[in-house]
N, C-alpha and C positions, 0 to 999 in steps of 0.2 A: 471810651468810658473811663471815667475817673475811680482807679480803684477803693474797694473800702477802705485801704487802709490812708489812704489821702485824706478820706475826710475825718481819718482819726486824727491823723495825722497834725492835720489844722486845730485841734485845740487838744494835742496834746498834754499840754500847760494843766489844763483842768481835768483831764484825765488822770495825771500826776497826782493834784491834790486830792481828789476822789478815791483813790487807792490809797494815799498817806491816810487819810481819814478813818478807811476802810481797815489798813492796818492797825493805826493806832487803837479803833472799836474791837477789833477781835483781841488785843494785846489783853486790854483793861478785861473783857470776858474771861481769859484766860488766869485771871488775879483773883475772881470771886471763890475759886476751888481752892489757891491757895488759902485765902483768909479764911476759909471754914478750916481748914486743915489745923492752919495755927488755932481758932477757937477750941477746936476738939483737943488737939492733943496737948495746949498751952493752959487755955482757960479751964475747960470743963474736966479732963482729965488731971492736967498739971496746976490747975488749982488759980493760976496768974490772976486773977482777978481784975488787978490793975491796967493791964493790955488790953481788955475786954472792949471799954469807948474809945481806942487809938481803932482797934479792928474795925468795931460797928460805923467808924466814923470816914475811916477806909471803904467801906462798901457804899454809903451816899456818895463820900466823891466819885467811885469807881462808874456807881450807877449816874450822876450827872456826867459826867464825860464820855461816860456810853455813849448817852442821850444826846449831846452837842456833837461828836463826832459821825454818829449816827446818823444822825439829821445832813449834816455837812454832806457825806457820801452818798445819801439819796438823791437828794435833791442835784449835786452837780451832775449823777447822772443820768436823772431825768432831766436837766437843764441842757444837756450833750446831746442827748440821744435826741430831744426836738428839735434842736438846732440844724445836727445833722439831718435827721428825716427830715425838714423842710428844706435842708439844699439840695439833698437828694431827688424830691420830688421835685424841685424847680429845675435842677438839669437834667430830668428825665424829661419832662414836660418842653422843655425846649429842643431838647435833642427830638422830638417827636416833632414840633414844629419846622424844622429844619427836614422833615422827609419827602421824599417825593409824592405825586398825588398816585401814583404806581403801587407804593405800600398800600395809602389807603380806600385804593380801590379791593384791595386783598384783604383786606385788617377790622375786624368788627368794633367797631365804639366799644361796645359792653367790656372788649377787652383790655383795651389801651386805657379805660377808665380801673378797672381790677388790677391791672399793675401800676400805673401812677398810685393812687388811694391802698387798694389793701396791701399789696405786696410790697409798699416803701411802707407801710404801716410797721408789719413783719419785721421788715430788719430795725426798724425805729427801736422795736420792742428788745430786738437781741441786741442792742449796742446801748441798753439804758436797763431798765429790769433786769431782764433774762441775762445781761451780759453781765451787771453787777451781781448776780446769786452766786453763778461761775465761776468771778474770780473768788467771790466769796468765801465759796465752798472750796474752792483748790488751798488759799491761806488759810480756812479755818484749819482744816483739815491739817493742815504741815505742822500749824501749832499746837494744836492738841496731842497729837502724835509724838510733836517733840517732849510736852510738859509729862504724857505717860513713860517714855521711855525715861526721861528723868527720874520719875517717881520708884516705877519696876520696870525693867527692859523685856524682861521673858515675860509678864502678860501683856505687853502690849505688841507682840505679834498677833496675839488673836486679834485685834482689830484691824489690823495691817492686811491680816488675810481675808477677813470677811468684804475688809472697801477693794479687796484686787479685786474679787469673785461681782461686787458687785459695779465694779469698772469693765467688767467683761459683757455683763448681760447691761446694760448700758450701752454696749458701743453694738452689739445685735441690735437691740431695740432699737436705736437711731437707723440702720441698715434698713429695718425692716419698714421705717416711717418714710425714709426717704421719697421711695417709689411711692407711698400713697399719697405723702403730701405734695409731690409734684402732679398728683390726677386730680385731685381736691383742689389744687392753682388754676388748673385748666379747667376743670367745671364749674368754676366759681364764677369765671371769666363768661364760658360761655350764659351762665345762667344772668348773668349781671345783660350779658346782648341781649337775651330771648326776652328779658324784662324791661330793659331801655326799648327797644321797639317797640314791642307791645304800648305801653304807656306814652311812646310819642304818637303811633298813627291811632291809638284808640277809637278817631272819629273813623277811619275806614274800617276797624275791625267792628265795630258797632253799624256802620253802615249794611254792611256784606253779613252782620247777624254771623261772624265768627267767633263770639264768646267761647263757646263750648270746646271747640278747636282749640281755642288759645291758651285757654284752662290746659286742655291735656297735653299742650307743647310744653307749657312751664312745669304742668306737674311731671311728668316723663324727667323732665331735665333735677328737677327739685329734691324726684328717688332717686335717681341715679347719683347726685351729691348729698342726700341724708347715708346712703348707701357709703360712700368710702367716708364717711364720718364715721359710721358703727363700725367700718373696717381698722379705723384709724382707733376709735375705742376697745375696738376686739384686741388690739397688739395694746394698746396702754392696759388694759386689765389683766393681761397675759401674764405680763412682769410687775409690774406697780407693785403688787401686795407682796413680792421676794422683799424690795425694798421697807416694806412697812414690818412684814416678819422682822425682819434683820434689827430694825431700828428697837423693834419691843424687846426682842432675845439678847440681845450685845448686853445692854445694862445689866441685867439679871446674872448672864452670865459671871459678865465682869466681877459682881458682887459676889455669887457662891465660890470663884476663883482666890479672887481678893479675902473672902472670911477665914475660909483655908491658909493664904500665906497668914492671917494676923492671928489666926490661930495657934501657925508655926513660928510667931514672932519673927518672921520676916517680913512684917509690913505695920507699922501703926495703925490705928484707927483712923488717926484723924486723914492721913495720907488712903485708905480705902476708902472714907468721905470725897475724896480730894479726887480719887480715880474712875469712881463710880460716878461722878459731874461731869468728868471728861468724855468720859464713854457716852453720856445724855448728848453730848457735844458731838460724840461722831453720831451719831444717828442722824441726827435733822439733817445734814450731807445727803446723806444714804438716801432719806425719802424725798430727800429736794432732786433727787439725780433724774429719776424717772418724769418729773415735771418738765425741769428744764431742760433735758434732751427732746422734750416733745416739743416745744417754742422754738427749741436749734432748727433744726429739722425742718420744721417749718417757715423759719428765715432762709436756712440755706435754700430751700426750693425756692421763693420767692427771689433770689440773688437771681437764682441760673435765670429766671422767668425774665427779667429787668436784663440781663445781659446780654439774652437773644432780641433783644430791643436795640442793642445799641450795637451788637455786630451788624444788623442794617445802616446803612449809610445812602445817605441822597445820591440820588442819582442824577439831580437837577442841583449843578451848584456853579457858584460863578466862575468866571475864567480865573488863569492865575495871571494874565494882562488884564486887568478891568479897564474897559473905558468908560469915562465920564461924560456925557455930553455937556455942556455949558449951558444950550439951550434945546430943549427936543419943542419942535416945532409940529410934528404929529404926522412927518409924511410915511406911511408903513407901507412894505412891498412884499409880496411872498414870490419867491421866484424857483419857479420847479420841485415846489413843495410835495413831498410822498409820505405820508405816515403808517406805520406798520405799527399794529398792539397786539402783542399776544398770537401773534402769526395772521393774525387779520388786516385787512389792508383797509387801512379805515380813509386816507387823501390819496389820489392819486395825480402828479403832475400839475398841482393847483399854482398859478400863475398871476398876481394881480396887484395890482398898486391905486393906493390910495393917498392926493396930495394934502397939505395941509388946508384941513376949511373944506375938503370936499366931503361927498358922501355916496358910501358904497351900501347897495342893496344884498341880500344873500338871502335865497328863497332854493326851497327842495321839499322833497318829503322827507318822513321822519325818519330818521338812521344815515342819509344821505351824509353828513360828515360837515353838517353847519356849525355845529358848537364845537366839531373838533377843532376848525380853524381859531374858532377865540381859547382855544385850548395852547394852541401852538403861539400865537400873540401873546398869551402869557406866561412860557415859558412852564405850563403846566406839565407840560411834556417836550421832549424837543425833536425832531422834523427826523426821520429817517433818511431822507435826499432831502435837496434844496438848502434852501436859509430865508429866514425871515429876518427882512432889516431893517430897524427905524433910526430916519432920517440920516438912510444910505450905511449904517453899522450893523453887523451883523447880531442878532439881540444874544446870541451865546456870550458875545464880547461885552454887551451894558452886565451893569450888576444886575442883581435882582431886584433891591430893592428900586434903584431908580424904572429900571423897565415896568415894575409894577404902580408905583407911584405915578407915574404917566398915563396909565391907564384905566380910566374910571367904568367900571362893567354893572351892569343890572342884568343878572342871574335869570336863565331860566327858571330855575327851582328857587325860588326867593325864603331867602333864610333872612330873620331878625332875632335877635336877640332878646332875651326876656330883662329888658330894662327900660325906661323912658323912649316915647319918642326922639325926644330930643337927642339921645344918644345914638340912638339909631342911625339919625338923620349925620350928625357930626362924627362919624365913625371914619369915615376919611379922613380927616383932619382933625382929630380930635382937643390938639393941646393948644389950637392956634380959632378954629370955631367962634364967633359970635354969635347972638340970638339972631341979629338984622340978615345973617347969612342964610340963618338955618330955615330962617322966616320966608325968605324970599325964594330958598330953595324949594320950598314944599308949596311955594305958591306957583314955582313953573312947572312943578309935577304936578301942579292940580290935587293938591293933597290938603293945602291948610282948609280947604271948605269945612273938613268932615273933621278933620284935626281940633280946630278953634270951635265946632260943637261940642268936644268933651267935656265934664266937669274941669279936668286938671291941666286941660291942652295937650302943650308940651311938654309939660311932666307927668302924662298919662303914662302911666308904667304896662306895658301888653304882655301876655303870656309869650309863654315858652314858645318860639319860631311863630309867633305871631298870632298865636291864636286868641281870639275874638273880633279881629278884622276879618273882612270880606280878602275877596281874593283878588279882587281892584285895590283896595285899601293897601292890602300890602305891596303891591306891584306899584303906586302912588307913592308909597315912603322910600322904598325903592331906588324907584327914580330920583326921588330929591336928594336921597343918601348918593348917588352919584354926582349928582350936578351940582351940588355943592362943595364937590371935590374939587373941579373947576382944571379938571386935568386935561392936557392938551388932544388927547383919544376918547370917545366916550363911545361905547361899546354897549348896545341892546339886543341881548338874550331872546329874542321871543316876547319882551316884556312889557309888551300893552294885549297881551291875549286873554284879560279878562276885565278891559277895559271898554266900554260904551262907544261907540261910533263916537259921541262927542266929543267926552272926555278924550281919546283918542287925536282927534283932529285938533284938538287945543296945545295939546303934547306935540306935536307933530310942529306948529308953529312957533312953540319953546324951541325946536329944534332947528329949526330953520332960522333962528336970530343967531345960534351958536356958530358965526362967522369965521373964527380961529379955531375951532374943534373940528379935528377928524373926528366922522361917526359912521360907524360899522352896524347896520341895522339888521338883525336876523330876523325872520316874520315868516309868517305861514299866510298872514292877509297882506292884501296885493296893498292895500291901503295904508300900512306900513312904511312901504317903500317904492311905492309907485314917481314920488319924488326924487329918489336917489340920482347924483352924477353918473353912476353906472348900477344897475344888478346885474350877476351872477347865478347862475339857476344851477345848483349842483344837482345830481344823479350817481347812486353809486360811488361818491367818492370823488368824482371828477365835475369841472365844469362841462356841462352840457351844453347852456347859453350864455350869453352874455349880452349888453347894449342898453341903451334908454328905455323905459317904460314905454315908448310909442315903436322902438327898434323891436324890441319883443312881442309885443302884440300883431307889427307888422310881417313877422314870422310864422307866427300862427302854431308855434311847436306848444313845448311844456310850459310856460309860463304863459301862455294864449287861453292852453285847457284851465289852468286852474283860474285866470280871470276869469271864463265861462262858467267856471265850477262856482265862484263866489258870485259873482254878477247877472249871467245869463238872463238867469228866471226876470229880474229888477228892468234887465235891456228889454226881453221881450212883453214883457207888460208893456 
């Protein structure tokens, strides 16, 4: 992880200026008590009359250059602090992409979205606002302090002692936010999951009639995060109003102390005008302390939040010999393949090869360890024993990117994107894509029928994972989102199971023209793969069968029953 201070680091240049500006503002501030001083004790007292439009004339420029540098120091660091916050959240956002699928099988959306979004929010906020009050408040403070010791040195301890007392209950206060704001990060998190799920499966929780249920998941999670809110309130009202006492009392003081010396002729008038503005000066400090230690506090949590993000590290990453193939032709082999997750033996000893152009079947029941093997081809995880190798290289040794680039897959759980079909479909190839491609893709998926009845076609824009298509419809873009990758592997998930016998056997003849494509069919219908150069019947982890659709039948074992299973009744009629 790139520390924060790197990314100060990178435009320090403007951080620089934003502080000269921010100085030079509080300098000119520090001029308006002198110039009443001069008026009181030059003009109104001492009679000058003449100095009078040099002073009043003094305080317009004072106040225009307020005003210009003022401006200058905001604005650079709100112009910093988004800058940063947007690099920050791009190499979070990438360091998240770069993780293995092991994180997030462990890792909730609701939360990975709560620390990209609010918690790069948070530090946005303290390294642009909150961090300009800060330094703010640290230089206002040095100069004011310096311009009353100037003035009188022995009352300007009293305020010297009131900002220690109140830098003390300031630095409890943050102690005591710490801990809440890091519970408040976490339930934010989890609250942002319980509410992303909910609102994506809503058709099944509306199916199943779990409204009520879902209500009191969210509301459970909702008190228990308004809860360390009133907690986090309960400690800001605790101290806060020390700060605002302090800020009312200090002036007043100042003034009954100050009338006293100018009583003793130890002090002018115009110079207790002069010290009693200063003293207005320390205040705003004092009540900005208790604000801004709550924003700190709140960022610092959100740091540590984002840094247990990046102490994970892939566990799937390239060699440090990469090899390149020149040409991958698509011949893939798994040889004494074993995978283990989580202490569960999910392949055991799986052994099989597939040449370029041919076609492998893979049939089992559910859990049986079918999707793990496309799991292990794409390097989603990597082989406990064995090795998988294409076109003879062990895939540890290809990169990632080209191992995956080679291999075009249609997902059991078919995800689309809430944008055009057309992007859907060109999401392999996105920057190189033509229409004629994307066209002709969706027409070997058997998809532009339904596609070219839209009002918009291929600029019909579908909701979020694809909702308002059918469950063929999406499994149909799908497919063409693969095949017009035109990768030398092409790999099916399951992914005509809610397709029509027809449609179905039309796909199946798209497939059978793909003469240079290895294709890896996973299916639960015999009809799937009854074609295949080989199936494969897994069981438990292991191959059980193997041989030709008429080798298997002629066995009469588990790929015999589930023919029976699907056809029987059809045969004996």
């Amino acid at each position: 992880m790139r520390k924060l201070s790197s990314y100060i680091g990178r435009y320090w240049y403007g951080y620089v200026f934003a502080v000269a500006s921010m100085v030079t503002a509080i300098a000119l501030d520090m001029l308006y008590p002198k110039i009443t001083q001069k008026i009181v004790d030059d003009v109104i007292l001492g009679g000058q009359m003449e100095i009078l439009t040099k002073l009043l004339t003094g305080i317009v420029l004072v106040g225009i250059g307020r005003s210009i540098f003022g401006y200058c120091k905001e604005f650079t660091f709100d112009f910093l602090s988004s800058k940063i916050g947007a690099e920050m959240r791009k190499d979070l956002f990438n360091h998240i992409q770069t993780l293995s699928m092991r994180y997030f099988d462990d890792t909730n959306t609701g939360e990975l979205m709560a620390r990209v979004k609010d918690d790069v929010d948070k530090i946005q906020n303290a390294l642009g606002y909150v961090g300009m009050l800060l330094i703010e408040v640290t230089i206002h403070v040095v100069f004011v302090l310096y311009c009353m010791f100037s003035l009188n040195w022995k009352m300007a301890f009293l305020p010297v002692t009131v900002m220690l007392c109140c830098a003390v209950v300031a630095i409890i206060m943050e102690r005591k936010l710490d801990k809440v704001y890091e519970d408040i990060s976490e339930e934010n998190a989890v609250l942002t999951t319980v509410a992303e799920e909910n609102l994506a499966g809503v058709r099944t929780v509306k199916a199943f009639a779990r409204e009520d249920y879902e209500i009191k998941k969210f509301l459970s999670h909702n008190e228990r995060y308004y809860n360390l809110n009133i907690t986090q309130s309960k400690v800001l009202v605790r101290y806060y109003p020390l700060f605002q006492f302090v800020g009312k009392v200090l002036p007043v003081a100042i003034t009954i102390l100050g009338g006293i010396s100018v009583m003793n002729g130890n002090m002018s008038l115009g110079a207790l005008v002069a010290y009693v503005e200063y003293s207005r000066n320390c205040t705003w400090p004092m009540e900005m302390m208790g604000w801004l230690t709550n924003d700190l506090s709140s960022a610092v949590a959100s740091y540590k939040k984002i840094k247990k993000i990046y102490e994970v590290k892939p566990e799937i990453e390239d060699s440090r010999n990469v090899v390149t193939l020149d040409h991958v032709s698509g011949n893939v082999e798994f040889d004494h393949v074993s995978f283990k997750l989580d202490g569960k033996q999910i392949l055991s000893d799986i052994s099989f090869s597939v040449k370029e152009g041919k076609t492998l079947g893979i049939m089992g029941a559910t859990g049986s360890g079918k999707s793990s093997i496309i799991n292990m081809l794409h390097r989603f995880y990597d082989t406990t024993e064995g090795s998988v190798r294409l076109d003879g290289v062990d895939i540890r040794k290809i990169s990632l990117r080209q191992l995956r680039r080679s291999v075009a897959v249609v997902l059991q759980d078919v995800f689309l994107f809430s944008d055009t079909i057309e992007e859907n479909i060109k999401m392999g190839n996105r920057s190189t894509m033509q229409m004629d491609e994307i066209k002709s893709a969706a027409a070997s998926a058997q998809a532009s029928s339904f596609i070219e009845k839209m009002d918009e076609q291929y600029e019909t824009v579908i909701g979020e994972r694809g909702v308002g298509l059918s469950g063929g419809q999406k499994q149909r873009i799908s497919i063409a989102r693969a095949l017009s990758k035109h990768s030398p592997i092409l790999v099916m998930d399951d992914s005509t199971s809610a397709l029509d016998m027809e449609t179905e056997h039309e796909i199946q003849k798209t497939l059978n023209s793909l003469k240079d494509t290895t294709k890896i069919i996973i299916a639960h219908r015999i009809s799937a793969v009854c074609h295949a150069d080989e199936i494969i019947y897994l069981q438990d982890g292991r191959i059980a069968e193997r041989g030709t659709h008429e080798e298997l039948l002629a066995k009469k074992g588990l790929y015999y029953d589930t023919y029976m299973a699907q056809y029987g009744g059809y045969l004996a009629s």
